[in-house]
C-alpha positions as CSV (number, residue, x, y, z in Angstrom):
1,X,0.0,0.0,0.0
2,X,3.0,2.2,0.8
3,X,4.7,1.7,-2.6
4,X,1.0,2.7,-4.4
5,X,0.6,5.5,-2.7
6,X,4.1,7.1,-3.0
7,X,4.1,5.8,-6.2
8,X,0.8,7.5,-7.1
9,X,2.4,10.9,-6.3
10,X,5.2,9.8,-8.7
11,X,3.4,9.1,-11.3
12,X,0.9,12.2,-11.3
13,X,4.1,14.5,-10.4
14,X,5.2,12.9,-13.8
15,X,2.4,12.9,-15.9
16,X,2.4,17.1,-15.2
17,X,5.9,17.5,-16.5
18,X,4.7,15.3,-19.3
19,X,1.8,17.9,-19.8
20,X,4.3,21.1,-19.2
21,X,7.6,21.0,-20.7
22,X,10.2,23.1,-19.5
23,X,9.1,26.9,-19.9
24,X,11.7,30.0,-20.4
25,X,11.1,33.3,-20.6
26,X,14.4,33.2,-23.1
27,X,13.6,32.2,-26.3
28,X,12.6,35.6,-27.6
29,X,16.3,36.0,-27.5
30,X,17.5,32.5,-28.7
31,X,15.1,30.8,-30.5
32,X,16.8,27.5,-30.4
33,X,15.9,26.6,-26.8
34,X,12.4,25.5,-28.7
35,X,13.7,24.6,-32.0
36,X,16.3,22.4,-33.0
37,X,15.5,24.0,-36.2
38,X,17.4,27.6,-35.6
39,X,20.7,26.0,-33.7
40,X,24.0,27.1,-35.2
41,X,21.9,30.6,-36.9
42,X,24.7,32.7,-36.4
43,X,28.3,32.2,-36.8
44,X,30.7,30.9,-34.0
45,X,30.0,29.2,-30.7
46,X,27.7,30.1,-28.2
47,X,26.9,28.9,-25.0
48,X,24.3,30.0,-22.4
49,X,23.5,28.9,-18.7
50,X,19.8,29.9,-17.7
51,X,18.1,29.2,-14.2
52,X,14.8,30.4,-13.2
53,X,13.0,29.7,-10.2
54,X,9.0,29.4,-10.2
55,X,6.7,31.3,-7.3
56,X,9.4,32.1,-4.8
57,X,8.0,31.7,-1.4
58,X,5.9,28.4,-2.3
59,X,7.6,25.6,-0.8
60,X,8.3,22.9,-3.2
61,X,8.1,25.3,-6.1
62,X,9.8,24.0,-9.5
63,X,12.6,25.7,-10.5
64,X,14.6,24.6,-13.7
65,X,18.6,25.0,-14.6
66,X,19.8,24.9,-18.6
67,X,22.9,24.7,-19.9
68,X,22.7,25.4,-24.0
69,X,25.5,24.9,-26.8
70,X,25.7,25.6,-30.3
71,X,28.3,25.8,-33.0
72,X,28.0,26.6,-36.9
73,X,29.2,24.2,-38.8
74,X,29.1,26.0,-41.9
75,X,26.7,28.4,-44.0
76,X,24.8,25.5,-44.2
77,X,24.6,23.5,-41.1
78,X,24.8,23.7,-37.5
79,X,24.9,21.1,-33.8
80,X,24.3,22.2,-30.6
81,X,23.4,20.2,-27.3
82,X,21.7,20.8,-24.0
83,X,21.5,19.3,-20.7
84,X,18.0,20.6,-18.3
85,X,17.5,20.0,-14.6
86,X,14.0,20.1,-14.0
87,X,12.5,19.9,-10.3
88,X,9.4,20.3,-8.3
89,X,9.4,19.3,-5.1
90,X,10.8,16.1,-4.3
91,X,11.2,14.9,-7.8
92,X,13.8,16.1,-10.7
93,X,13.7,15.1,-14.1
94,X,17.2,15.0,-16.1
95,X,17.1,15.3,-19.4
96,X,20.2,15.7,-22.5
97,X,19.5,16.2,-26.0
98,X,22.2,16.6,-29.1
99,X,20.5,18.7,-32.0
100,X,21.4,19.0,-35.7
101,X,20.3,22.0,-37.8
102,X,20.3,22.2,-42.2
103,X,19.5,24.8,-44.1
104,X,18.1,25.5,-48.1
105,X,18.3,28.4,-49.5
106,X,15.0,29.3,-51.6
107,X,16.1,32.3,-53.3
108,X,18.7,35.8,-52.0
109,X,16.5,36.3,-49.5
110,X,14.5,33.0,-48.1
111,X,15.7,30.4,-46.9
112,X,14.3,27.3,-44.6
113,X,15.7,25.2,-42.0
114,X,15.2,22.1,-40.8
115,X,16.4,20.8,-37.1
116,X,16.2,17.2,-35.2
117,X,16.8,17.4,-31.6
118,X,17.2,13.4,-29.5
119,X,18.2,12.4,-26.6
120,X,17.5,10.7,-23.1
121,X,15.8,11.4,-19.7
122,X,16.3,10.1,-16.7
123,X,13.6,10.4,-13.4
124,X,15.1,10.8,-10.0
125,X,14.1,11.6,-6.3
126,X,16.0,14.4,-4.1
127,X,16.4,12.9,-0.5
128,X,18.1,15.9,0.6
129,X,14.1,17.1,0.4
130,X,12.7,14.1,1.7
131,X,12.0,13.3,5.9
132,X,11.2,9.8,6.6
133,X,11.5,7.3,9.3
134,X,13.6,5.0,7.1
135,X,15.8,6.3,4.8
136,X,16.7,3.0,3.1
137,X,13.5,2.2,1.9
138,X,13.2,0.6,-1.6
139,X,10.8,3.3,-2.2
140,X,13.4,5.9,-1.4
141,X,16.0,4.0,-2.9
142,X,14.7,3.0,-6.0
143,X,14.9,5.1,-9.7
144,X,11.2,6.5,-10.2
145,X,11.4,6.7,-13.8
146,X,13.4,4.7,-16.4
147,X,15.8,6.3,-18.5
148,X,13.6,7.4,-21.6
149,X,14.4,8.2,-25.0
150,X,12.4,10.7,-26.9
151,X,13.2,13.6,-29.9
152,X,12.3,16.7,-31.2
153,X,12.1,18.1,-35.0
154,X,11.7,21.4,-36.2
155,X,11.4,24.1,-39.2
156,X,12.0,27.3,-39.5
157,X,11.6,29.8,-42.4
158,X,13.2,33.3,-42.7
159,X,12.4,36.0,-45.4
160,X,15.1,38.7,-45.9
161,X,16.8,38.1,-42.7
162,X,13.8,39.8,-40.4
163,X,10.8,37.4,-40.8
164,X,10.8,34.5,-38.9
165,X,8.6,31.6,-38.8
166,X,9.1,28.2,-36.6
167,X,7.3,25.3,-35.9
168,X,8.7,23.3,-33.4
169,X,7.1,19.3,-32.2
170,X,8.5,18.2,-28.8
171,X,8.2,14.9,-27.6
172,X,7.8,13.5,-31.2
173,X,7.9,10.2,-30.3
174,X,4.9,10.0,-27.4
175,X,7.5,7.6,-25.6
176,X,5.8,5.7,-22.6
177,X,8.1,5.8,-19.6
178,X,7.7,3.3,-16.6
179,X,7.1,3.9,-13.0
180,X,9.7,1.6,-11.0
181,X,7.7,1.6,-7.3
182,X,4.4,1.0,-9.2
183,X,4.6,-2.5,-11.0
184,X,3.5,-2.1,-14.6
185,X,2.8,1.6,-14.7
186,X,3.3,3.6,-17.4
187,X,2.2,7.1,-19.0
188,X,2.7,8.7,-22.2
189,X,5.1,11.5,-22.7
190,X,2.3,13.9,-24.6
191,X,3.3,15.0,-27.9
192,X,3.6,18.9,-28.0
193,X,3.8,21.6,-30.7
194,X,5.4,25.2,-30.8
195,X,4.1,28.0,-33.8
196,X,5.9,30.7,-33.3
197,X,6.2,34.0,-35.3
198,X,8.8,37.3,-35.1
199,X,9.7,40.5,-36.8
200,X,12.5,42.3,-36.9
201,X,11.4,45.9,-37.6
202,X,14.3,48.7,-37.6
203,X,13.4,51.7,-36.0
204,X,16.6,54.3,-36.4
205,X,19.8,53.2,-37.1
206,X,20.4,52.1,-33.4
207,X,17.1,51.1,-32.0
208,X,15.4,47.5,-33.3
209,X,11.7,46.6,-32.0
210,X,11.4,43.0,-32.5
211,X,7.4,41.9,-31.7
212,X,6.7,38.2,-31.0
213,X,4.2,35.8,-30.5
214,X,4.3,31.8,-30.0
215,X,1.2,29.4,-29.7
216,X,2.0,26.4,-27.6
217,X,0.1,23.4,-27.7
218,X,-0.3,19.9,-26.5
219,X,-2.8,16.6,-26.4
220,X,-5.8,17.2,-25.1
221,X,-5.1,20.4,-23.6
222,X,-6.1,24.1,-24.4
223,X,-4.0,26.0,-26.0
224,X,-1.7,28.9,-25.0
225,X,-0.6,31.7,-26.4
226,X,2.4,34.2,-25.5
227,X,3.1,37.9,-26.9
228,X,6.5,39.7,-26.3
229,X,7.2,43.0,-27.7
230,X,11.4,43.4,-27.5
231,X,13.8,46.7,-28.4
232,X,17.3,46.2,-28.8
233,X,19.7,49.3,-28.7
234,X,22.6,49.6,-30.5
235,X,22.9,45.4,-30.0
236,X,24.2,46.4,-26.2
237,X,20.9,46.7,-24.3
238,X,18.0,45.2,-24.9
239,X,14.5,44.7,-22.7
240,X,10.2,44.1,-23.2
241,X,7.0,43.0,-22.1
242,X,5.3,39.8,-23.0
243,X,2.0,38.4,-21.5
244,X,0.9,34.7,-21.5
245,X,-2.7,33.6,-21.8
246,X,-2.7,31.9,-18.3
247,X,-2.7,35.7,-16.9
248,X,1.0,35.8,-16.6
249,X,2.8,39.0,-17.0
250,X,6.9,39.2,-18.1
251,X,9.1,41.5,-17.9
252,X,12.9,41.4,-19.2
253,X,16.3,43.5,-19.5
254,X,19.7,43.0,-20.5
255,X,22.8,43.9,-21.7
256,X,26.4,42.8,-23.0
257,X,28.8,43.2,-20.1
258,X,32.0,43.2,-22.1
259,X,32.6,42.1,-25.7
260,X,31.7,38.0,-25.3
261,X,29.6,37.8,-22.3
262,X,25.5,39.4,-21.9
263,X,23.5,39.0,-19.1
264,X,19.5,38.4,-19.2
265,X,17.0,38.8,-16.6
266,X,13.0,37.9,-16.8
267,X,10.3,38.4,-14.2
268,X,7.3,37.1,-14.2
269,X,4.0,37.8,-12.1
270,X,0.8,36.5,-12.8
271,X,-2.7,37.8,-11.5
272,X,-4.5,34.6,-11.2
273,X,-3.3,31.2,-9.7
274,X,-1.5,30.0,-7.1
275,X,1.3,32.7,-8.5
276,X,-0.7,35.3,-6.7
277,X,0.7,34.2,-3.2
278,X,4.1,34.0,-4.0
279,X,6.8,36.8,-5.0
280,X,7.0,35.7,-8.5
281,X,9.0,33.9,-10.8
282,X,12.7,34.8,-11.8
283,X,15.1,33.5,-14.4
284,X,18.6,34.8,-15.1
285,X,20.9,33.5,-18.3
286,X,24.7,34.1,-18.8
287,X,25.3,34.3,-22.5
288,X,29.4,33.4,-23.8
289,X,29.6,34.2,-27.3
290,X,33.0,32.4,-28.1
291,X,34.0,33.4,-31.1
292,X,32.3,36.8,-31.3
293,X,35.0,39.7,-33.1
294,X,35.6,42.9,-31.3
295,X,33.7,46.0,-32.8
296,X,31.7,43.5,-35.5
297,X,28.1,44.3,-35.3
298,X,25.6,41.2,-34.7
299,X,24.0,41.5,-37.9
300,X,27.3,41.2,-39.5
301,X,28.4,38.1,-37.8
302,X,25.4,36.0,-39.4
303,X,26.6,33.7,-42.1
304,X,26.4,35.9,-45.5
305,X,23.6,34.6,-47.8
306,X,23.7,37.5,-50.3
307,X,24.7,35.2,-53.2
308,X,23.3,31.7,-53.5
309,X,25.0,29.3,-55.8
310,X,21.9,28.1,-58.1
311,X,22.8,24.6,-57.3
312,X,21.8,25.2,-53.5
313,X,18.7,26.5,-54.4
314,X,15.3,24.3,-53.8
């Protein structure tokens, strides 16, 4: 009876990070972290380490750490990797993926992309966070979930370097994973998708206002939609707004603090939910461009796609 019920808590705690991937508040400023599609865009190798921690004050609240790489191969392709720590309460989930990116050029100014993200995950219990009389417990002791396998692909089209258009399918697979402590339990790993849409629109020669908006969907559950309007000055600071359809408000700043490294903050508050008694959620990403040149603006850096060999072309 002891292994059901503990095992029952597993297995629903499960079934709602099934239901709710990882979110971020930092995609609008690397896209890649929800395609594999748009890893290895620009040229060089970047690597960002993200952590944001969900309704401080709420004991047990989750909070999730990312650590992000990606490298351009060439003009046309690109590989990155990512390892996530994702927690709530007493359980974490692991989970590492390796992603590949390909593009075609359509004509000078389209092009398309597509991107293939696999990897594992791996269930585990915290008993730093755990009290019991018996700390050897099989129940305790024992590997909640089974290492899973699962993958990701993506596409992403871009028109003259400012429109941007993604689609992004997460948990492709619908892998069932397995419950150790409950014999012969198993849930699905529910199929997601991500639509997303952005716009680069120069205002002066310095100032960039670059609106957003991403529908996210999965199985059997509503839909929801998120808005972020971003301005980037001079490609050294850089802040917006963005709203998500649960009631959740977002604000974020940032700016390069010397020539490879940028720092991003996001805070989010919501006006309905549990959210309302807690001081909100914050997230924080380090961003080490490796290979970025002194003095070389951004748009500059991106892999020049002027000319287009007619051979390349779809």
């Amino acid at each position: 009876m002891k292994n059901l019920f503990l095992g029952t808590i597993i297995l629903i705690s499960f079934s709602a990070f099934s239901q709710q991937l990882p979110i971020s508040a930092m995609y609008p400023h690397n896209t890649s972290f929800v395609n594999p599609a748009e890893v290895g865009t620009k040229k060089g190798t970047q690597v960002q380490l993200a952590h944001r921690q969900q309704w401080i004050g709420f004991v047990g609240s989750p909070n999730t750490t990312f650590i992000y790489a990606q490298r351009q191969l060439n003009s046309k392709m690109g590989i990155g990797g990512n390892i996530t720590l994702d927690k709530i309460a007493f359980i974490q989930r692991i989970n590492a993926n390796a992603s590949y990116s390909y593009k075609l050029f359509i004509d000078n100014k389209s092009k398309i992309r597509f991107g293939l993200s696999a990897g594992i995950m791996k269930g585990t219990l915290d008993l730093n966070t755990i009290q019991a009389d018996d700390m050897s417990d099989i129940v305790l002791t024992s590997a909640p979930l089974k290492m899973t396998f699962d993958a990701t692909f993506g596409m992403a089209y871009t028109f003259d370097k400012d429109l941007n258009i993604g689609i992004a399918l997460p948990q492709l697979l619908g892998t069932k994973a397995s419950i150790d402590v409950v014999d012969g339990s198993k849930y699905n790993l529910a199929r997601h998708s991500n639509l997303y849409v952005s716009y680069k629109m120069k205002v002066d020669e310095q100032f960039e206002f670059i609106p957003l908006i991403m529908v996210r969907n999965a199985q059997k559950k509503n839909s929801q939609v998120e808005i972020f309007g971003n301005i980037k000055y001079n490609n050294k600071l850089w802040g917006g707004i963005g709203h998500r359809s649960n009631s959740v408000f977002i604000l974020n700043m940032g700016m390069q603090l010397m020539d490879k490294l940028s720092l991003t903050y996001a805070f989010e508050f919501s006006s309905s939910g549990v959210a309302t008694n807690t001081s909100g959620t914050h997230e924080i990403m380090l961003s080490l461009n490796l290979n970025k040149a002194s003095k070389i603006p951004e748009e500059e850096q991106e892999e020049e796609e002027e000319i287009v060999p007619e051979e390349d072309q779809l």
